[in-house]
N, C-alpha and C positions, 0 to 999 in steps of 0.2 A: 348054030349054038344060041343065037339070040333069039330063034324063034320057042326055041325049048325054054328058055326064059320067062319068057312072055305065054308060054302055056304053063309053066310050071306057076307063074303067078295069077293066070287069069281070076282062079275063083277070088282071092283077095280083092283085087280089084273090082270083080263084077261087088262084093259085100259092102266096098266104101262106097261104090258108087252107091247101092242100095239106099244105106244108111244115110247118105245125102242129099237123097233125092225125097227119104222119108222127113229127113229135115226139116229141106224147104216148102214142103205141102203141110207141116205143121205149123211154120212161123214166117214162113215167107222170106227166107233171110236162108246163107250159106256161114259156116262154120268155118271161121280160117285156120290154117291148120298152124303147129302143131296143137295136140289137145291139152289142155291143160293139167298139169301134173292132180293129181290126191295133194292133200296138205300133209306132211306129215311135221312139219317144226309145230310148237308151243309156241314157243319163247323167240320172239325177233328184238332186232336194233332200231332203235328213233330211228324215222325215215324223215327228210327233210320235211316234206310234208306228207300230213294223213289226212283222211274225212273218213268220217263213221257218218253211216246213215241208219236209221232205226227201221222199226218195223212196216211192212209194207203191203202185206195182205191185199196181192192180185191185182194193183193197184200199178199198171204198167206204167199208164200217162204221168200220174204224180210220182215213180219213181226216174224217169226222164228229167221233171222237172229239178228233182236235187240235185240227179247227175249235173244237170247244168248248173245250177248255183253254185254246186263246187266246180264248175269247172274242168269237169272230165270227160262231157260228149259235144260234140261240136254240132251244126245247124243236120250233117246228115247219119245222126248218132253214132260215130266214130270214136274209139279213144280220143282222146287231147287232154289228160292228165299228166301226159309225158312220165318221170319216175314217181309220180304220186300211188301213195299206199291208201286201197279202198278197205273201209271195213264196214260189211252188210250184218249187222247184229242179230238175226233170225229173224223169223214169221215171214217170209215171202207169202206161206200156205194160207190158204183157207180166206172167207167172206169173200173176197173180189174175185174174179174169173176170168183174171188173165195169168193166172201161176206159171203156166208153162210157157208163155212167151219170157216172162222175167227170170225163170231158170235158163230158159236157152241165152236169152240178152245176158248175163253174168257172165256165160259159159264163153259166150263174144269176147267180151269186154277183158276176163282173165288172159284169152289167148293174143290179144292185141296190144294192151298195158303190159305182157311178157316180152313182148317184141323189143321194148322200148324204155325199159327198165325200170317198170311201174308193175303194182302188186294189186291183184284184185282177194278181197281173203271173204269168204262167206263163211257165214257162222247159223248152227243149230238152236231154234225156238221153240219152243213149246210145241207151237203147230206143227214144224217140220217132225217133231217125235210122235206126237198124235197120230198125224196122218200114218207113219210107217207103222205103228201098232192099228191102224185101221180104225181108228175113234173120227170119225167125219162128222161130229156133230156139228162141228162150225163150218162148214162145206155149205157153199152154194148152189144152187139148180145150174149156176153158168159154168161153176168149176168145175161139176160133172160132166156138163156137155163139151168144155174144154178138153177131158182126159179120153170122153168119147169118142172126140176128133181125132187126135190122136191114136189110140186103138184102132180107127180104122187102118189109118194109112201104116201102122205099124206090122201091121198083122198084112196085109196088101204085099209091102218089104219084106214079110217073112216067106207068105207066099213066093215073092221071087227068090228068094235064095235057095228056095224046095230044087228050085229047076236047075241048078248050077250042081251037077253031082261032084266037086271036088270038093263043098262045103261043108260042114257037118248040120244038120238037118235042126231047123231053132225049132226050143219047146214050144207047148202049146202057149202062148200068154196066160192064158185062163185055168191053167192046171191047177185043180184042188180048188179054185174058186166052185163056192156055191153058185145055182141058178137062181137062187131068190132069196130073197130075204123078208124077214117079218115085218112090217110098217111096210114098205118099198113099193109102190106100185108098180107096175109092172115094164112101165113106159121108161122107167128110168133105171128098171134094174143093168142095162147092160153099162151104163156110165158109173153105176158104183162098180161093177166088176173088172172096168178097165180102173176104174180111181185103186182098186188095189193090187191086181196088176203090178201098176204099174211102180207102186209106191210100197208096198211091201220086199221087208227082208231080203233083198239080195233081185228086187223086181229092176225093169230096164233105166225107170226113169231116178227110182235111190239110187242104185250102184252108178248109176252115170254122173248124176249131180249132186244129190244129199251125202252121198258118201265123200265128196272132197270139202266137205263143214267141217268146221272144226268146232269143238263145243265151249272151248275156255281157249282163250288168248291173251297173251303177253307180248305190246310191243312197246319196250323201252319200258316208262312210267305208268304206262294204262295199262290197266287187266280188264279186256274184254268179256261179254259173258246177258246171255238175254236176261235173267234174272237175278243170278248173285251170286256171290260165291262166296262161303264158311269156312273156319277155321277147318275144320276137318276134310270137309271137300280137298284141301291144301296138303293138309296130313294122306289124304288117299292118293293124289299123286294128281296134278292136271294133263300131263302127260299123258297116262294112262286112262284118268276120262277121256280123252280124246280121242285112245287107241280102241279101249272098249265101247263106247257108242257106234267108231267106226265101222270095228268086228260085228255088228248086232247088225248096222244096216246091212252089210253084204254079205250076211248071211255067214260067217263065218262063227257068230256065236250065235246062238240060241236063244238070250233074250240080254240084257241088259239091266244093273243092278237099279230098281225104284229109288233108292235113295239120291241115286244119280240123277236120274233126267224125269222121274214121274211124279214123285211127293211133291207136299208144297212144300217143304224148304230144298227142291232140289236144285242144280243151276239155271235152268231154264223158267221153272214156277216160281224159286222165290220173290217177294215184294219186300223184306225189310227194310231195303234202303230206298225204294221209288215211289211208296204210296204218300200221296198228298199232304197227308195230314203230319205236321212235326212230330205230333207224340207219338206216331209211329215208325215214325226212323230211330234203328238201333246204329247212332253213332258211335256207340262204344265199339261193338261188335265188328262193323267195319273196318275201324280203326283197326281192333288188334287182326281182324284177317290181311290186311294189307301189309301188318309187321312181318307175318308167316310169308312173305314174295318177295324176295331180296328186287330191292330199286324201286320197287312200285310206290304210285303217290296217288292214283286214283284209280276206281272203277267208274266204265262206263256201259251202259246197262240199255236196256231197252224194256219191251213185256208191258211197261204200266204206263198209261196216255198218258203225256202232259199235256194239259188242254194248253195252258198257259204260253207254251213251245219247250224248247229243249233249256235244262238248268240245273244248276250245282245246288247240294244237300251238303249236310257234314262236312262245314268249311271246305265246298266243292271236292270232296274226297268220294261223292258219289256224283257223276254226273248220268243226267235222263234224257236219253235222247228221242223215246217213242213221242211222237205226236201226234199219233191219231192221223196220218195223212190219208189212208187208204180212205177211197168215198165211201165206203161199207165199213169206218170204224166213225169218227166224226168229222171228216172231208178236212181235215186241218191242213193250214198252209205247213208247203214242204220247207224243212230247212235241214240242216245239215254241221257237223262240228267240227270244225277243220281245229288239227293241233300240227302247228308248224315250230322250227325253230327258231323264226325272228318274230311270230307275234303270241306265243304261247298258245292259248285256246280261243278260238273265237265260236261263235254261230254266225252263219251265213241264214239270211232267211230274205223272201221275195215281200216284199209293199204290201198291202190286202188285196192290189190286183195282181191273180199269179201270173197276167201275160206282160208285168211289168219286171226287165231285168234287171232294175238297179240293185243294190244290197245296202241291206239295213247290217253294221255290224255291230257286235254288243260283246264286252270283252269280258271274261270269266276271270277274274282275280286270282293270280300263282297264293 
């Protein structure tokens, strides 16, 4: 009976191992199990402590570097946030060319801070919408060669599961993908066609990762969000953005409303509360969208570099967390915003040398 067992599950078995083994020849690194759920909450409770960290664009080493300034990866990049709440504001994607190790590294780090009763939340950027509509204009030659890599060893995994007849036979990768494209030399067309692949509507590497983003967040006081969020965006429902961008990446809807994720006042594009210039903060506006969110008392935002580092607008009712860290935006030192309940908001940031760990703290006034 046990042996019947063990046939009746082999093919599953031979697939994780696949998928495993595909893993680790992409990033060198194993997946601890369980997988990390999809997000489906909006709305969460103060967590003792949180760190948002801002935009990050392929940029693995400097994203390392925050993890540790907050204090959430140890000397052999392990959790050691313990119940600390992370929050990744979007743009993993695009300029730098380590993307898919910093999706797999998140996908770690969820499954390890759940063990332990810490929260990893990734969130949708501009970039991450771009890429799944296939707009790679801010794509690098290394992020290509990144998703290349990838596609090999993917499609190698696919091939083995061919061999295992209790499995159901995986599509092609490349189905309906074109073989060329206009500008495109020709040496690089097959990395654009894995780059959509694998990143298109309902493709392996959206449905696995991008699809557990969530696009608008609420925890406690803060309302998350790469670019902003409108009085009406409020009125449409953040919920339901979150549901509908979901439905769009895996392929469950069709396309997804511009208003939402593609204009530029959408949540991802807008700037009214991050660009530099005072006269172009609409304090008002923010104001009354924060009335429309029962408890809220700030957003925090990402999308627009602050050269300066990360810093509060509209009597800190808008806080900006991008810094430009990625070396392919302006190599800015990494920092990071921890809001706890015994010192309200601070920024964590490293000395001008980043292999220096002390911390400079600088307190955001309630």
């Amino acid at each position: 009976m046990d042996a019947d067992i063990t046939c009746k599950n082999l093919p599953n078995l031979v697939s994780s191992f696949v998928d495993t083994f595909v893993d680790f020849c992409v990033t060198g690194t194993f997946l601890p199990d369980p997988p990390s759920p999809s997000f489906t909450q909006t709305f969460y409770p103060s967590p003792n402590r949180l760190i948002a960290i801002g935009d990050l664009h392929g940029d693995f080493k400097k994203f390392k570097q925050a993890l540790r300034l907050g204090g959430l990866i140890d000397l052999e990049d392990r959790w050691s946030g313990g119940p600390t709440t992370l929050v990744q504001v979007g743009d993993v994607l695009d300029r730098g060319g380590q993307e898919l190790k910093i999706l797999y590294f998140l996908e770690k780090l969820k499954r390890q801070a759940a063990k332990v009763g810490g929260n990893v939340i990734t969130m949708n950027g501009n970039h991450e919408i771009m890429n799944v509509e296939g707009n790679f204009r801010c794509t690098r030659l290394s992020g290509i060669n990144e998703f290349q890599n990838w596609a090999d060893w993917f499609t190698i995994g696919n091939n083995m599961k061919r061999l295992c007849g209790g499995l159901e036979k995986p599509k092609d990768l490349y189905d309906g993908i074109p073989s060329s494209f206009p500008g495109v030399k020709q040496k690089y067309v097959n990395g654009f066609r894995a780059r959509i692949a694998a990143l298109r509507p309902q493709g392996p590497i959206a449905s696995r990762f991008l699809s557990k983003n969530l696009t608008v967040l609420v925890v406690g006081e803060s309302v998350f969000v790469h670019g902003g969020i409108l009085p009406h965006h409020v009125a449409y429902g953040l919920e339901r953005i979150n549901e509908e961008v979901r439905d769009w990446i895996t392929g469950l809807k069709e396309t997804v409303s511009s208003a939402l994720v593609k204009s530029r006042n959408s949540v991802v594009w807008l700037r009214r509360f991050s660009n530099k210039v005072v006269e172009d903060w609409d304090c008002r506006m923010l104001e009354h969208t924060l009335e429309t969110i029962p408890g809220a008392r700030r957003m925090i935002m990402g999308h627009t570099i602050q050269k300066d580092g990360i810093n509060g607008a509209c009597n800190n009712k808008a806080i900006r967390i991008d810094v430009g860290m990625s070396k392919r935006c302006i190599d800015g030192l990494p920092e990071v915003l921890e809001i706890s309940e015994n010192s309200g908001l601070r920024i964590l940031t490293s000395r001008s040398n980043l292999h220096d760990q002390n911390r400079h703290i600088l307190l955001i006034p309630n």
